[in-house]
N, C-alpha and C positions, 0 to 999 in steps of 0.2 A: 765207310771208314770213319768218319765225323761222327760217327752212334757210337763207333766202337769207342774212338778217342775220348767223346764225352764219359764215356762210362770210366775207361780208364782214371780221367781227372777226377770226379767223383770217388773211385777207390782210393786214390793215391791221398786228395784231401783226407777221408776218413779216417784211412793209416795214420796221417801223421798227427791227425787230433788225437785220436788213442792215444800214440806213443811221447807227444807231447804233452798231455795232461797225465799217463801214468807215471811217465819221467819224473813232473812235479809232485805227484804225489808221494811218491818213494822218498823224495828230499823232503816232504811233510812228514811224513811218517816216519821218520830217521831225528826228528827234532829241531830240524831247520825253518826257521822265520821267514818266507817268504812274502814278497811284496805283492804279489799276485795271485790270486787263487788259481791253482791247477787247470782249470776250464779256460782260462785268460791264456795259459801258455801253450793249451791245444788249439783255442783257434787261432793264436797266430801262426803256428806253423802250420795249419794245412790254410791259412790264408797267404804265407809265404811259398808254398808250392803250389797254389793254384796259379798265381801271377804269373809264372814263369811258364806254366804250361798255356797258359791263355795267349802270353805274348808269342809262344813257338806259333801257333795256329796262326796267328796276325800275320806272322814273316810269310807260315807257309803259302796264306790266303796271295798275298801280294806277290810274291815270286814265282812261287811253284806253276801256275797256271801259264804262265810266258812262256816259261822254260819247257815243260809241258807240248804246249803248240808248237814253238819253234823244231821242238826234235821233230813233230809229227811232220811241219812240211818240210824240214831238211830231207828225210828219208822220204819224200816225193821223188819222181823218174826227173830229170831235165823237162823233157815236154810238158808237166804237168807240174810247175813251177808258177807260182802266178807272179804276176808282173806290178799287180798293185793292192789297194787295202780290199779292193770291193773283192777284186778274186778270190784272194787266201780267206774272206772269210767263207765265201764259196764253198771252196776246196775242204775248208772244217767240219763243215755240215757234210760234204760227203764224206769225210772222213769218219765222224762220229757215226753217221748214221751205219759206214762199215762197220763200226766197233761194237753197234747192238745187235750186228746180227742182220744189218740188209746186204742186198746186194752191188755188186761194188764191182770195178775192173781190177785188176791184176797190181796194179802200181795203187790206187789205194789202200787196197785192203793189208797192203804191206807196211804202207802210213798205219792203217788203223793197229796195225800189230804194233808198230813200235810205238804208239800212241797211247795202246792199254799198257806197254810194259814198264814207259816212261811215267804212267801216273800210277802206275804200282810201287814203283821205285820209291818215286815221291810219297805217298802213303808212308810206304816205311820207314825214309827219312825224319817223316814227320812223328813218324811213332817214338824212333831211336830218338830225335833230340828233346818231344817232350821227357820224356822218361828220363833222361840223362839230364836234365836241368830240374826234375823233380828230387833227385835223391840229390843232388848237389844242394838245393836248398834247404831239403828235409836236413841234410848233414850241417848244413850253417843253423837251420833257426834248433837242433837239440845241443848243440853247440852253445846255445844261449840260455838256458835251460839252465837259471845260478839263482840264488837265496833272493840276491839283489837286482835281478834284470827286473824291470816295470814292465810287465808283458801286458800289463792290463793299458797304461799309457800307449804302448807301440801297434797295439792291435785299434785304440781308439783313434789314434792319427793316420791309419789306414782308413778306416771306415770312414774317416772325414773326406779322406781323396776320393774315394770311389765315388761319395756322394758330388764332390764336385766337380768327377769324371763325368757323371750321369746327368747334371746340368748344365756341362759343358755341351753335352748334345744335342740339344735344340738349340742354342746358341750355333754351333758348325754346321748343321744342319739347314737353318735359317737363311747363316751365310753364302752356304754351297749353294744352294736353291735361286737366290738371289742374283751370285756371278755368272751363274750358269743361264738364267732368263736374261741377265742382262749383255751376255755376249753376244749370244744371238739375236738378240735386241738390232744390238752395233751391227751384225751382219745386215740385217731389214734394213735398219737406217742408211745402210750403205748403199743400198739400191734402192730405196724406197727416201720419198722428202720427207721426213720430220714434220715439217710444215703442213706438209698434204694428210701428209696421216693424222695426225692431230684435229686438223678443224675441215677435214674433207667430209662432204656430206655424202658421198657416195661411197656404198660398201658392193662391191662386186668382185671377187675374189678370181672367181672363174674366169677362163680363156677362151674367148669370144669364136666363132666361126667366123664372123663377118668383119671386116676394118670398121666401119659405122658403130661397130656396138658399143658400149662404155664398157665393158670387159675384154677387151683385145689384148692390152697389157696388164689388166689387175688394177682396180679400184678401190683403194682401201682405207679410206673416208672412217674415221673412228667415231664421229659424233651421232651415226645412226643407231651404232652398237650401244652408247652412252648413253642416250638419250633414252631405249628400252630398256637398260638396268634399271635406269632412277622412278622409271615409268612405273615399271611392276615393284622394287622394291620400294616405293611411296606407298604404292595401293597395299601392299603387305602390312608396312607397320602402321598403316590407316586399322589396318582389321586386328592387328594381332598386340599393338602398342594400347590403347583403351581396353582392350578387352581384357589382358592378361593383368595389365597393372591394377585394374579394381578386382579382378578376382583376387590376385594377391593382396588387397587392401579386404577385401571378405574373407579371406581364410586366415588371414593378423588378425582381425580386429573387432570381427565381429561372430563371427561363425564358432558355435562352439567344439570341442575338441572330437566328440564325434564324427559331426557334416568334416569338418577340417581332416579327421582322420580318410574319410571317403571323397571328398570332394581332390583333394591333393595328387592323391595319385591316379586317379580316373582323367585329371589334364597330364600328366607327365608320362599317360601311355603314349598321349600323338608323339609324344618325341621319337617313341620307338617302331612307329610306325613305316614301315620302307617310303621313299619317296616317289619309288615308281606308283606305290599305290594311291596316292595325293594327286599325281597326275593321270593318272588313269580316271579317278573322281572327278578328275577337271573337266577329261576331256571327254568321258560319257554321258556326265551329268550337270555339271554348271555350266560350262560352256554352252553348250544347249537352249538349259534354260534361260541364261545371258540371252544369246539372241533370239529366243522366243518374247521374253518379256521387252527386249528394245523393241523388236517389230511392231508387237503391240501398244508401243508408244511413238510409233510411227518412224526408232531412229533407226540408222543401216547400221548393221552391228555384223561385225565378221565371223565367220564361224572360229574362229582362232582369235580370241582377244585376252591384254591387256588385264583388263578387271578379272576373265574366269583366273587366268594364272596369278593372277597378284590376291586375290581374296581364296583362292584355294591356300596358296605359300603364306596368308600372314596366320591362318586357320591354324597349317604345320608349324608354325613359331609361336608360338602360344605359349606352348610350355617355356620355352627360353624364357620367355618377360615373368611369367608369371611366377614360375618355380623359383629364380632367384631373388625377385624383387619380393617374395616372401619371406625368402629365408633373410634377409637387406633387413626388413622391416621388423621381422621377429630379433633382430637382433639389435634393435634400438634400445636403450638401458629405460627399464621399467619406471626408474626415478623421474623420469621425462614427466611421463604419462601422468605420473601421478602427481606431478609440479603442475601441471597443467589443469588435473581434474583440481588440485589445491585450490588452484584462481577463479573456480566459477565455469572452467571450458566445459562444452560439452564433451561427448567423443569424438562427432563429427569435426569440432573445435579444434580438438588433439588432435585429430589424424592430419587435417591440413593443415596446423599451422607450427605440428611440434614434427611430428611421428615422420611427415614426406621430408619436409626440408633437412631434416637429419637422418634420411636414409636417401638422401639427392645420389651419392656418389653410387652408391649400389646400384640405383634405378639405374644409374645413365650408364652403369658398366653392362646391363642387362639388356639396354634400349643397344648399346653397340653389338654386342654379341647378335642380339638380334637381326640388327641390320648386316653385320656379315657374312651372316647366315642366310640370307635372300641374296644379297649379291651374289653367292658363292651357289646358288641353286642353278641345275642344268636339267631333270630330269621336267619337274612340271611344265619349264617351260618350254620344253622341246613337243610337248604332246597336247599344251593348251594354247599355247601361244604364238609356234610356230615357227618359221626359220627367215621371215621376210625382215630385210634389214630396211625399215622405214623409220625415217627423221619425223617423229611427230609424238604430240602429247595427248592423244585423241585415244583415251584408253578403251575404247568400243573397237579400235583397230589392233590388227594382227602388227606383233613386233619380234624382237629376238634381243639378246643378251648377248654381254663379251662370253661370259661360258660357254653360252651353247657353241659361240661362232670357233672358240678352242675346241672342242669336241669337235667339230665338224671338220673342222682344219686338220685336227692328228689323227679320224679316223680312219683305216683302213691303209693299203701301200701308200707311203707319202713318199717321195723321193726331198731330205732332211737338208738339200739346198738346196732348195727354190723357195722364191718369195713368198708364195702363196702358205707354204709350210712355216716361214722365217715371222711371217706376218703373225702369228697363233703366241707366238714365245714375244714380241709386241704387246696386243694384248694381255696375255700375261703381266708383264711388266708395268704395264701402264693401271689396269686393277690391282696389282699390288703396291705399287703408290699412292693410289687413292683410298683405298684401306686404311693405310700406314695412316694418309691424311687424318681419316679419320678418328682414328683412335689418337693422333696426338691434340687433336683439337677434343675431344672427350675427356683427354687426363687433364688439360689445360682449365676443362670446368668444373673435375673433381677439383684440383688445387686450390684454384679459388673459394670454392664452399667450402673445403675445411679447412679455409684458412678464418674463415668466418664462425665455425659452428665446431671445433677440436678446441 
């Protein structure tokens, strides 16, 4: 039904662009001065009939689907009424599943009938009031269709909203994400110390068999978790922060347009490379050779470490630092360079003492994305690194990350109040603080260099 409708708005807009731009052309053609060219007065009116059918769908999406379920469990038997949220959503799924054709008891399959007929209804509601709000608009905007209307003004202060509909969304979106991590935050915190979670060095999630064990009630100690983020995403931008930023400093500066044409995008494939396959590389072949070469130097290296996942993940980031701090550095004004070569500098001269410090702020926005980018990794190190939640900086040992311990927490049936599950949206919350951290202490040192070098 949604294919159809789309299609419908689709014709309807087209209709009234036609009849909206032939409108004005007939008043051009008759000797009338208009302020607007004929194309200006079509697409505002099928951008006035889109709105309205757009908005119908919004209502339908919100109501229709309540109203919808409600009819389907009213017309349930008495006995098969549920009694609370978990049931009725129960009872929907046997419903629905009547509705496609399984098999069902007697008193469902009567739900599922009035369940198809109730969302057919609705369909057609929904058809009737777009359509009916389409030709009511189509009749107001040919209605405005005069020598003097500024069609070309009122279609431009449209396309201004929509744009700032459309940046409105990550902004709401942002926000939603945020209240919604931080509720259930408060739920954790509610059962769980703040205090304990914060600087508790034990991460033990699981429900113990035994009174004795440190997992009887749930252990959920955040600094072991903390401690393996900074661990591998150090050793990442050990590998991928030097390496990327002088490649980007060879493909600026020194490299001619050819190598630069070939070398560029042969780093900016690893971006597109899946991440499972990084970790898969980790964990069949560095890793490996990690603890074959510590052995050989006599140190105890665990098969799951620290260094393979963090030097595999700064490899995967490479392109980040490199591809931007390129484009940063090609975008330094050439006049520099050449003030520089004016004084006697070499190149090497210029690069370090004109070319970096006046593409600082680029680099450091490149070095952040980067490092967010490692925080925000789950898949290497679930296969190089492991799932041991150990407090230590001993990057020859097996450790784990806040992601992976999210992944682990919301995988598979979670029952969505219990600590164990409340504890993941914690997590959560608390890496995306320190993110946040991050990137405001990053703009704090663009500010200041260009307050120095703008």
């Amino acid at each position: 039904m949604i294919g159809f409708y789309a299609l419908a708005v689709v014709i309807c807009a087209f209709a009234a662009f036609s009849v909206g731009r032939a409108h004005a052309g007939q008043m051009m053609a008759a000797g009338n001065r208009l302020h607007s060219l004929p194309s200006y007065h079509g697409l505002l009116a099928a951008t006035v009939v889109i709105i309205p059918m757009i908005a119908a769908v919004a209502l339908w999406g919100a109501v229709a689907p309540g109203l919808v379920e409600g009819q389907a469990i009213a017309s349930l038997p008495a006995a098969l009424q549920p009694t609370d949220a978990f049931e009725r959503s129960g009872r929907m799924r046997e419903i629905l599943a009547a509705a496609n054709g399984g098999e069902a008891s007697e008193g469902i399959r009567a739900a599922a009938e009035s369940y198809a007929s109730a969302l057919t209804f609705s369909h057609i509601a929904l058809f009737a009031l777009g359509m009916g709000l389409a030709v009511l608009a189509f009749w107001f905007a040919r209605k405005r269709v005069t020598p003097d209307f500024r069609a070309r003004n009122a279609f431009e202060k449209v396309v201004v909203w929509v744009l700032i509909a459309c940046s409105a969304v990550a902004i709401v979106t942002t926000i939603g994400i945020l209240f919604s991590v931080l509720f259930e935050t408060l739920r954790f915190f509610a059962r769980y110390s703040p205090i304990d979670f914060l600087f508790g060095t034990q991460w033990s999630p699981q429900t113990a068999i035994r009174a004795d064990q440190v997992g009887q009630s749930g252990a959920f100690g955040f600094l072991p978790l903390f401690a393996g983020t900074m661990l591998i995403t150090v050793i990442a931008m050990l590998v991928a922060g030097p390496v990327g930023l002088f490649a980007a400093i060879y493909m600026a500066e020194y490299a001619s347009p050819r190598v630069r044409a070939t070398v560029k995008p042969v780093l900016e494939i690893l971006a597109g490379v899946p991440t499972v396959v990084f970790g898969f590389f980790a964990a069949i072949t560095v890793a490996p050779f990690v603890r074959q070469l510590g052995e050989s130097l006599g140190l105890n290296v665990a098969s799951e470490s620290a260094l393979a996942a963090g030097f595999v993940m700064g490899v995967m980031i490479i392109p980040f630092v490199s591809s931007l701090s390129d484009d940063v550095i090609n975008a330094v004004p050439q006049s520099l360079r050449d003030g520089s070569y004016a004084m006697g500098a070499t190149r090497s001269e210029t690069v370090k003492k004109v070319v970096l410090p006046a593409a600082l702020p680029g680099i450091v926005s490149a070095f952040m994305l980067a490092i967010s980018r490692a925080i925000g990794e789950t898949m290497i190190v679930v296969m190089a690194a492991g799932l041991t939640a150990n407090l230590t900086f001993n990057p020859l040992e097996a450790v784990t990350t806040i992601t992976v311990q999210i992944k682990t927490l919301l995988t598979g049936d979670q029952e969505f109040d219990s600590t164990k599950t409340l504890s993941a949206f914690a997590l959560g919350f608390v890496l995306f603080f320190f993110t946040l951290m991050l990137n405001v202490i990053a703009l704090k040192i663009v500010r200041k260099y260009r307050e120095q070098y703008d």
